[in-house]
N, C-alpha and C positions, 0 to 999 in steps of 0.2 A: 516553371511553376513557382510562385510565391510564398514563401513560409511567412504566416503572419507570427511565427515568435521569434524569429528574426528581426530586430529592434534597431533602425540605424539611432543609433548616441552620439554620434556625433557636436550636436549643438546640447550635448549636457555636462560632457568632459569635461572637469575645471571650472564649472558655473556648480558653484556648492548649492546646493538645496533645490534646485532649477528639477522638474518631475515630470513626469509624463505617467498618466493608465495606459493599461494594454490589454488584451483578452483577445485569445485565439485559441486553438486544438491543433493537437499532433495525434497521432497513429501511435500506439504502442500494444504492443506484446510484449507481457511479464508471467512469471508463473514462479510462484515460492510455493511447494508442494503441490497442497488440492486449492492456492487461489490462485485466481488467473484474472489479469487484465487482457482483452482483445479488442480494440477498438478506441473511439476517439478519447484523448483527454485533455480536456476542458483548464484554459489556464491562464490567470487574471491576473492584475498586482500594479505596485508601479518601479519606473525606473527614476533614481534620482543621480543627479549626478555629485559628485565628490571631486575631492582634488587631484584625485592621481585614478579616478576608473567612473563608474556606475557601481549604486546598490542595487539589489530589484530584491523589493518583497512580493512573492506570490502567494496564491492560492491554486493545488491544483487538482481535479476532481475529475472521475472515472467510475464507470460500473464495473464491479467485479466479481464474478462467478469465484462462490463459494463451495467446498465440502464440508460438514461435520466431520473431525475426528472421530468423533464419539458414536455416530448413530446411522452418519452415510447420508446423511439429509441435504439435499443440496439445494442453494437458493441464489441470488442475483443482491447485490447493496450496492450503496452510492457509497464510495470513498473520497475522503475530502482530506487535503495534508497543507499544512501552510509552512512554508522555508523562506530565507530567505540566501544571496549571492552576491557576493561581490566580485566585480571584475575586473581587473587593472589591464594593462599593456603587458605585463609581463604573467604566462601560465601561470593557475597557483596549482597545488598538489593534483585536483582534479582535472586539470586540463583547463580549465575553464578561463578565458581569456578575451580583451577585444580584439576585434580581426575585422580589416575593412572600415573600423568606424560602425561596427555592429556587433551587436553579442545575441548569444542565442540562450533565451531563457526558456525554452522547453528542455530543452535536455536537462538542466537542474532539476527541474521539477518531475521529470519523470525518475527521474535517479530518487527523491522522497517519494513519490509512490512507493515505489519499489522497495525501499527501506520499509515502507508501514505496514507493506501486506502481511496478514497473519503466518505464522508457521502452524499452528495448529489452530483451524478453525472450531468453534465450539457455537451448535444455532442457539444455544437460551442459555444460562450459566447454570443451570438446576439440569441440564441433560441427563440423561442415565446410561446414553447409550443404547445397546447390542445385549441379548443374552448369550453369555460366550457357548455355550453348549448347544442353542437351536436357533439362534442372529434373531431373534422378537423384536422391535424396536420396544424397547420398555418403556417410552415415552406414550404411545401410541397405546399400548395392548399389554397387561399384567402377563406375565411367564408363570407356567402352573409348576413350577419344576421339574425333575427329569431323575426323580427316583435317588434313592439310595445310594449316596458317595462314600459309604463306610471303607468299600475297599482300595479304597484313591490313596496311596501312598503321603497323601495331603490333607487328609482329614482329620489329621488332631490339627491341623493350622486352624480349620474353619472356628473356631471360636476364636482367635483372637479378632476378629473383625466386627466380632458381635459384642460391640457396645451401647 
């Protein structure tokens, strides 16, 4: 089977400025908490060659299945990250290297996804959340409250919130 980000370089090695476009999809699976990437991701850029490797700057974009921290709302977005790699003959910390006379520029690019996904997602930046006493989405539907907290070992806190 043919990885199109699979890139033979060969004729870019040591031809400074010498470039090439490319644009293919790889399969990934990612998940940082409630986002997940499943499915293809979409990845563009060019390759240029240098004295001693390749640079490649990409672009690389993915749908990713979201949760609200805040209110449990879950929805689908287009995620888009631009990086860019360098690759010599010799690994650099990443692994990342020529082999063959080719480099493979999807795995960078999916390692920046993976970096961008949110840790806590949030659907609008004004959320409100949950009501912690009967889960209301309070975005959706006003909470009528839930009676009389006098006896709550925490009720001389409630007015400091109340500014």
């Amino acid at each position: 089977m043919r990885d199109d980000l699979v890139i033979d370089i060969g004729d870019l090695v040591g031809h400074l400025g010498a470039s090439r476009k490319f644009n293919g999809a790889r399969q990934a699976k990612l998940r940082l908490g409630d986002a997940k990437v499943n499915g293809d991701v979409g990845v563009s850029g060019t390759v240029t060659g240098t004295v001693d490797g390749v640079q490649v700057e990409f672009e690389a974009a993915a749908p990713v299945d979201l949760v609200c921290v805040r209110c449990l709302t879950s929805w689908r977005d287009e995620m888009t990250v631009e990086g860019s790699q360098h690759f010599g003959k010799v690994a650099d910390e990443d692994g990342y290297a020529i082999s063959d006379n080719a480099v493979d520029v999807g795995s960078p690019a999916i390692d920046e996804l993976a970096l961008a996904l949110p840790a806590a997602p949030i659907c609008q930046s004004d959320c409100k959340g949950l009501c912690p006493a009967c889960g209301t989405d309070l975005n959706s539907a006003p909470c009528d409250g839930h009676g009389d907290d006098s006896d709550s070992p925490f009720a001389a806190l409630k007015d400091l919130f109340d500014s």
